[in-house]
FIDOVO-142313 format. One record per atom (N, C-alpha, C, O): residue in three letters; chain; x, y, z. Coordinates in pm, 1 decimal, padded with zeros to 6 digits. Layout:
# FIDOVO-142313
 res chain        x        y        z
 ALA     A        X        Y        Z
...
# end
This chain:
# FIDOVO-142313
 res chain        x        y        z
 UNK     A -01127.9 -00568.7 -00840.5
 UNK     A -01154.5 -00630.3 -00966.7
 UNK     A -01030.7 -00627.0 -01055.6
 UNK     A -00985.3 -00728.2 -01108.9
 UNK     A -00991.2 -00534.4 -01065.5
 UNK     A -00826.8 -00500.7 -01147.4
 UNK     A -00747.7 -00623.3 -01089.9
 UNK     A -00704.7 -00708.8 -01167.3
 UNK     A -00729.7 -00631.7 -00965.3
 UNK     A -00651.0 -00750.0 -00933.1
 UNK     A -00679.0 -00879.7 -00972.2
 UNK     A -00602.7 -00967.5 -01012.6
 UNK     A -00821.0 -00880.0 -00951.3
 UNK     A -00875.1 -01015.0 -00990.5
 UNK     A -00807.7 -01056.2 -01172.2
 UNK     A -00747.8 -01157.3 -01208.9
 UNK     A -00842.9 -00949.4 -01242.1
 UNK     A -00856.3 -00956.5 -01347.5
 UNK     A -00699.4 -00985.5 -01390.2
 UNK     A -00687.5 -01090.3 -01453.7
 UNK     A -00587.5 -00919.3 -01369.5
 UNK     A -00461.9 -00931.8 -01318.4
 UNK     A -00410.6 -01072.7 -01316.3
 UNK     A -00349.6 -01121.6 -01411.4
 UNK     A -00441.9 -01147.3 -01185.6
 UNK     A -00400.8 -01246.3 -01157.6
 UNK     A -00500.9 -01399.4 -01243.6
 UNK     A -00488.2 -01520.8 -01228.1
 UNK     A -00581.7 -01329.1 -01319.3
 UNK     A -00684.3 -01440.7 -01416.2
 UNK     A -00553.4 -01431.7 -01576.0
 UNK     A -00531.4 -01514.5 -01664.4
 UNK     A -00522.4 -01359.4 -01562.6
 UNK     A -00440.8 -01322.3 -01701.9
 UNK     A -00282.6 -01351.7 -01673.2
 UNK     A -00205.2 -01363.6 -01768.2
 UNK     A -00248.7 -01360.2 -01569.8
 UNK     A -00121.6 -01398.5 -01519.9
 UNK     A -00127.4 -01544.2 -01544.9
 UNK     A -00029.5 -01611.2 -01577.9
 UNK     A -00249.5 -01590.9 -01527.2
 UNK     A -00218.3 -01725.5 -01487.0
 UNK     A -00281.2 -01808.3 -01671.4
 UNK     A -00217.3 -01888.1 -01739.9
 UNK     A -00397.3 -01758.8 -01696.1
 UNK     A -00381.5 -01790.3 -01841.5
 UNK     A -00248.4 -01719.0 -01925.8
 UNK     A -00276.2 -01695.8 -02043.4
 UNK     A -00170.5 -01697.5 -01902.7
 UNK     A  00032.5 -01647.7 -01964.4
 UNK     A  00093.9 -01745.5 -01924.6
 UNK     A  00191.0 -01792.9 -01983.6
 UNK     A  00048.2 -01786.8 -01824.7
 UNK     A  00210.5 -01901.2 -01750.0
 UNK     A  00243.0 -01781.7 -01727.2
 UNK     A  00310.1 -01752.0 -01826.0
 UNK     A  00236.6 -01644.6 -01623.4
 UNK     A  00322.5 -01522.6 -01549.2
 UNK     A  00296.1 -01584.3 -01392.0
 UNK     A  00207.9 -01657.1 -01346.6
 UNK     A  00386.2 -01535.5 -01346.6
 UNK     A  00397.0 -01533.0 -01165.2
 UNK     A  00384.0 -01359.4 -01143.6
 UNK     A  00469.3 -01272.3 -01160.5
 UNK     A  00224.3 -01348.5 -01094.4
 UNK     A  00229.6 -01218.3 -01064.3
 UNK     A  00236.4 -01230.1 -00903.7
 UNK     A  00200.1 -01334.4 -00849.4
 UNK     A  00292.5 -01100.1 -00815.6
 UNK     A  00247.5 -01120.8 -00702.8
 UNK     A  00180.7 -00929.7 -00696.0
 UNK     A  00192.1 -00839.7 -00779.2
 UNK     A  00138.4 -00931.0 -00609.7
 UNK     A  00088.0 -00814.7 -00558.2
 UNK     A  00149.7 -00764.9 -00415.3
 UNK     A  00223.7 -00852.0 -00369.6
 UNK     A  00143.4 -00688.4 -00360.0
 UNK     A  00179.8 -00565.9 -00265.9
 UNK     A  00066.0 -00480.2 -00216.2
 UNK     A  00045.3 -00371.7 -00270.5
 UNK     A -00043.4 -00541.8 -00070.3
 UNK     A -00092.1 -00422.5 -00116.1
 UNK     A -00130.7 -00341.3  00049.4
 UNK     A -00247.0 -00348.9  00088.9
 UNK     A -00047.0 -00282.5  00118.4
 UNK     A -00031.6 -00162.8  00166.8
 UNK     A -00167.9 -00117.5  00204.7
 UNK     A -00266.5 -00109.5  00131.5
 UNK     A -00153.3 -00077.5  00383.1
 UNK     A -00244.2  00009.7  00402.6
 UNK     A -00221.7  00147.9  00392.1
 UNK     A -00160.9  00184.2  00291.4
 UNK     A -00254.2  00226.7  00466.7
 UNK     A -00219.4  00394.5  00427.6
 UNK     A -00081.7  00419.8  00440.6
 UNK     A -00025.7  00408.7  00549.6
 UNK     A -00021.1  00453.7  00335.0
 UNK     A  00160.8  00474.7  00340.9
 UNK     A  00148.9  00640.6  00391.2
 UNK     A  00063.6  00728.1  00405.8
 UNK     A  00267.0  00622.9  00403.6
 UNK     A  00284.6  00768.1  00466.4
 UNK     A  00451.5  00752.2  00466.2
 UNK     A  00512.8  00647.7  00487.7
 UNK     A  00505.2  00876.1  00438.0
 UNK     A  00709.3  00890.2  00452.0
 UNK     A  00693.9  01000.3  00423.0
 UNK     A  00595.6  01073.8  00432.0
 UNK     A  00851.0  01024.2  00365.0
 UNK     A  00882.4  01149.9  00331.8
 UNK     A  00816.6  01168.8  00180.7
 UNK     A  00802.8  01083.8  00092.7
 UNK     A  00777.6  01321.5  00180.7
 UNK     A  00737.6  01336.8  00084.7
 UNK     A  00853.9  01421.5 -00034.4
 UNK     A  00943.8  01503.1 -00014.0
 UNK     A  00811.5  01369.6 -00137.4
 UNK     A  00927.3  01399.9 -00279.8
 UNK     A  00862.8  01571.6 -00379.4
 UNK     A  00911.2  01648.1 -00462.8
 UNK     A  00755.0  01561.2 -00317.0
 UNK     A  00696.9  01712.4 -00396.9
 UNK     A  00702.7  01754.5 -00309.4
 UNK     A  00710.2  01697.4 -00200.6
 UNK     A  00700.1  01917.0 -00340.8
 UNK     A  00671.9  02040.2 -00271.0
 UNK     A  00601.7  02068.1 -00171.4
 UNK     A  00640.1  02108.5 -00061.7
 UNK     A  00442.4  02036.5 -00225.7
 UNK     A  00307.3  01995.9 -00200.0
 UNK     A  00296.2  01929.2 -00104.3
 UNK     A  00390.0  01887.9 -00036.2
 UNK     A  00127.0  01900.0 -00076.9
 UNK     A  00064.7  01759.5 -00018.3
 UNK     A  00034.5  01724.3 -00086.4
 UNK     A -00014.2  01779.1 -00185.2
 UNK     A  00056.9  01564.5 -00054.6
 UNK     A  00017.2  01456.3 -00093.0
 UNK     A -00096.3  01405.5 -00078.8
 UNK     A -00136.3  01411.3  00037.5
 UNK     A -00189.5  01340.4 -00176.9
 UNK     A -00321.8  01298.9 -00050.1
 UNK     A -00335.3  01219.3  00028.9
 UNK     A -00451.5  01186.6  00053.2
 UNK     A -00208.8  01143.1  00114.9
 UNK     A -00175.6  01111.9  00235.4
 UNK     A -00184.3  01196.2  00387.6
 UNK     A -00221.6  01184.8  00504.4
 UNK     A -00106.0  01308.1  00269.3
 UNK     A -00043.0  01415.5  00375.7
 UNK     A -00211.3  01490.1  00408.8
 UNK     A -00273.8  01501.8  00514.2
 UNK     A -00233.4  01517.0  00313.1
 UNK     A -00361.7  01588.8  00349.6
 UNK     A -00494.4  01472.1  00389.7
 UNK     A -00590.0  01524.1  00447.2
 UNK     A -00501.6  01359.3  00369.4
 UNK     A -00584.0  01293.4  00476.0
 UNK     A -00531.1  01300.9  00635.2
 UNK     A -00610.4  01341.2  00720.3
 UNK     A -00415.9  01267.3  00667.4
 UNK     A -00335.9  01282.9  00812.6
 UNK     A -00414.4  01427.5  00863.8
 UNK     A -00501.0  01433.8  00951.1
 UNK     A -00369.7  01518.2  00800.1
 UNK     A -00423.0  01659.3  00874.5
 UNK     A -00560.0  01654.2  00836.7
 UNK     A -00609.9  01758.9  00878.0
 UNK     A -00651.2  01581.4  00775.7
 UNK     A -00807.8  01624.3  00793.9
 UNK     A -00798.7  01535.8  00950.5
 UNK     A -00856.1  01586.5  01046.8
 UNK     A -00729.0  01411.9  00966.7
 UNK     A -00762.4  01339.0  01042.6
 UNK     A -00741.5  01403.3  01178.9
 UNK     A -00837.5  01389.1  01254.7
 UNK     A -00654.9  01459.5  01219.1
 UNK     A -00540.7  01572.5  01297.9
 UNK     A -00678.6  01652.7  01341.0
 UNK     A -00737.6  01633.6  01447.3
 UNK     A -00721.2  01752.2  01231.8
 UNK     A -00797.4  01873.3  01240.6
 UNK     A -00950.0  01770.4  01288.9
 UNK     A -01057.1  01830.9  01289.8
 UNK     A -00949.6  01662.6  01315.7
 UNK     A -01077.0  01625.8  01356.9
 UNK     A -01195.6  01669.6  01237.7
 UNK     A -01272.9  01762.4  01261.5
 UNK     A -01201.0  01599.6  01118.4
 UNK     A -01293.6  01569.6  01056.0
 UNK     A -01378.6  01508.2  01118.1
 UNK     A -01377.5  01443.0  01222.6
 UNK     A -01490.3  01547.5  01008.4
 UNK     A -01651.0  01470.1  01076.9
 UNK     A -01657.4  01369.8  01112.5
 UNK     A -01770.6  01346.3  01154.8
 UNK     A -01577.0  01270.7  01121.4
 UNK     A -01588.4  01075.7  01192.0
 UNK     A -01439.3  01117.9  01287.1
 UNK     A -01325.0  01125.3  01241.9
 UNK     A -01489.2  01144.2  01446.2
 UNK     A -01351.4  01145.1  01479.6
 UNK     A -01271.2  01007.3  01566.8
 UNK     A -01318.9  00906.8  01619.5
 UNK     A -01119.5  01060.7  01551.6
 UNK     A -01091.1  00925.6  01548.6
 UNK     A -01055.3  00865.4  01705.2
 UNK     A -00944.6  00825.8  01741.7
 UNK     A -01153.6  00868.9  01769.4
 UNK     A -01190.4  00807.5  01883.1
 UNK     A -01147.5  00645.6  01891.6
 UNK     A -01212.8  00571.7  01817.8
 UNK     A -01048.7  00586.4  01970.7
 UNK     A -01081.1  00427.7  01990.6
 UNK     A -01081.7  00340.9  01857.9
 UNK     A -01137.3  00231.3  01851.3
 UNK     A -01004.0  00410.4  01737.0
 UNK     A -01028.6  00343.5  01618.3
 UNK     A -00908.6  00295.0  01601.0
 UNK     A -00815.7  00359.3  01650.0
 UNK     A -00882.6  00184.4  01536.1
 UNK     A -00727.6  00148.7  01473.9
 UNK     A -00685.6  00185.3  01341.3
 UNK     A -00771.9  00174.9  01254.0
 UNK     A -00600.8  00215.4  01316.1
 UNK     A -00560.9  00262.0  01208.9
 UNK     A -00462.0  00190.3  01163.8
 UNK     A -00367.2  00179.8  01241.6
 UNK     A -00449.7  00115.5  01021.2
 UNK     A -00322.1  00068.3  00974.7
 UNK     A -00222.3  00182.4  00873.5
 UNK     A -00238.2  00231.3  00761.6
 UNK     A -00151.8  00189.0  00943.0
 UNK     A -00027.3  00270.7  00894.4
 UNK     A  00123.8  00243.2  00841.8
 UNK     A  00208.8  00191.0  00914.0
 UNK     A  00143.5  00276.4  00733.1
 UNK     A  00331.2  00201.4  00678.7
 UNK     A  00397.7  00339.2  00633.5
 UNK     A  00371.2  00452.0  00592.1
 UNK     A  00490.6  00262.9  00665.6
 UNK     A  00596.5  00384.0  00619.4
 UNK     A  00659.9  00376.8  00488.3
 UNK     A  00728.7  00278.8  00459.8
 UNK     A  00645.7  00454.3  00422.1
 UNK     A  00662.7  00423.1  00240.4
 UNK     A  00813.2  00351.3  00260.5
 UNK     A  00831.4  00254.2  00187.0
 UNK     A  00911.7  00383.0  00341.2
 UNK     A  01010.1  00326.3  00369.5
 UNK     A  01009.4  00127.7  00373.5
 UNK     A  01080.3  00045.7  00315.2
 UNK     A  00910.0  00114.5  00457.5
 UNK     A  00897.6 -00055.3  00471.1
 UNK     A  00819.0 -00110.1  00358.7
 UNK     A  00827.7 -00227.5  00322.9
 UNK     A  00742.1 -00022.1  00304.0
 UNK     A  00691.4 -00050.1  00173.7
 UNK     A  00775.2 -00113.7  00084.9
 UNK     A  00757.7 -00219.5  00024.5
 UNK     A  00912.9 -00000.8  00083.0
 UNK     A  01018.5 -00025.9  00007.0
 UNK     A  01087.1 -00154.1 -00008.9
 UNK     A  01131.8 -00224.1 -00099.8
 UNK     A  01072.5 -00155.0  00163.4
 UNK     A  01173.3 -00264.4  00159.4
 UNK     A  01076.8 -00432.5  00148.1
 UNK     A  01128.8 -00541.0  00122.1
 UNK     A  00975.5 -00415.1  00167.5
 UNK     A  00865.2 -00505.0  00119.3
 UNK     A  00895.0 -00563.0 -00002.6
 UNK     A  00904.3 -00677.9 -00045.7
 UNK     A  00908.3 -00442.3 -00049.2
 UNK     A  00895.1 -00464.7 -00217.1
 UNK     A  00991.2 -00552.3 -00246.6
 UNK     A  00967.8 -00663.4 -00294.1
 UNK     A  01141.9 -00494.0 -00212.2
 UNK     A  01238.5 -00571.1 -00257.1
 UNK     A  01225.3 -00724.9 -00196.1
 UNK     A  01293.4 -00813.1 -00248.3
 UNK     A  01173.5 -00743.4 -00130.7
 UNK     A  01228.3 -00898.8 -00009.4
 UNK     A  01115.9 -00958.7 -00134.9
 UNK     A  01174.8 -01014.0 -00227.8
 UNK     A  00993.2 -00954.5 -00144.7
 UNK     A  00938.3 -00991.3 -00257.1
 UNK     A  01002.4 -01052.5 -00382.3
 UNK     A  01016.0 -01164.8 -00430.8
 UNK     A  01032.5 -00937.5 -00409.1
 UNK     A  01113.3 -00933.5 -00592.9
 UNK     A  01254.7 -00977.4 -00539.2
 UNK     A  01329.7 -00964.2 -00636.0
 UNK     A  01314.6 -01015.3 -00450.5
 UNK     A  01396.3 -01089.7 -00475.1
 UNK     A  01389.3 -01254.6 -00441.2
 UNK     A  01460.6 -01332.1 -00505.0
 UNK     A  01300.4 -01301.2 -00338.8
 UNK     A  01296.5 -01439.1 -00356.3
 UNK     A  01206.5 -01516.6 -00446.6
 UNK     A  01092.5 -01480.8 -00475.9
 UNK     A  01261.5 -01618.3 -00486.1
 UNK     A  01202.6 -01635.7 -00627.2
 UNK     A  01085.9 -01738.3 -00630.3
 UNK     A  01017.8 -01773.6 -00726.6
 UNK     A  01078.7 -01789.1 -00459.9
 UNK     A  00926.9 -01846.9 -00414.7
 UNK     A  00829.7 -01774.8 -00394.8
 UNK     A  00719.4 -01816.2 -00359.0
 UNK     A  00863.5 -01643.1 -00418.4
 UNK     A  00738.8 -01551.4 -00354.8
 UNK     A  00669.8 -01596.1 -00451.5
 UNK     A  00714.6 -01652.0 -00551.6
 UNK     A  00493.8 -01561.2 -00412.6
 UNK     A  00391.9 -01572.1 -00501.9
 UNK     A  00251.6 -01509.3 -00407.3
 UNK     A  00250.2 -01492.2 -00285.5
 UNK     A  00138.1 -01482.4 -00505.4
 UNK     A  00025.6 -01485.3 -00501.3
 UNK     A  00031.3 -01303.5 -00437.2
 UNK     A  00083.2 -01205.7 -00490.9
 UNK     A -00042.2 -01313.8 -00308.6
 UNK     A -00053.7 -01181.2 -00240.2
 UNK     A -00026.0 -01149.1 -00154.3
 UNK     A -00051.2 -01240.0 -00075.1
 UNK     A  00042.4 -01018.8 -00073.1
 UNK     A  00099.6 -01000.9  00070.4
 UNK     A  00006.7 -00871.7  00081.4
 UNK     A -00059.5 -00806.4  00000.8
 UNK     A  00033.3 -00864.5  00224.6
 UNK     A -00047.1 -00743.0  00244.0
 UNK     A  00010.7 -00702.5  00389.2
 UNK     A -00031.0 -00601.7  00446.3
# end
């Protein structure tokens, strides 16, 4: 809904919004800590209650995220939504 709402207000502005939107990122981490990436991976690892048998998983590396981002924000046809 945020997006929706987003791209209804972009477009009543005259704005070119685009969006980015990433399945489970995962990289290096910048805190100390876990992340709640890091700590979904190891519930997933430790075999939580749905295990992950035969399932697919979409996974990015905050790294290609990165570079997502930029290839985006720099051509100036981009538009609407990537994923």
């Amino acid at each position: 809904m945020a997006e929706k709402s987003a791209f209804e207000y972009a477009e009543k502005h005259g704005l070119n919004l685009i969006t980015l939107c990433p399945p489970l990122v995962f990289g290096p981490m910048l805190q100390p800590t876990l992340n709640t990436s890091s700590k979904f991976l190891i519930y997933v690892i430790k075999r939580g209650p749905d295990v992950m048998n035969n399932k697919l998983w979409h996974i990015v590396n905050a790294r290609d995220v990165a570079d997502a981002l930029l290839l985006v924000y720099e051509k100036p046809e981009s538009s609407w939504r990537y994923i």
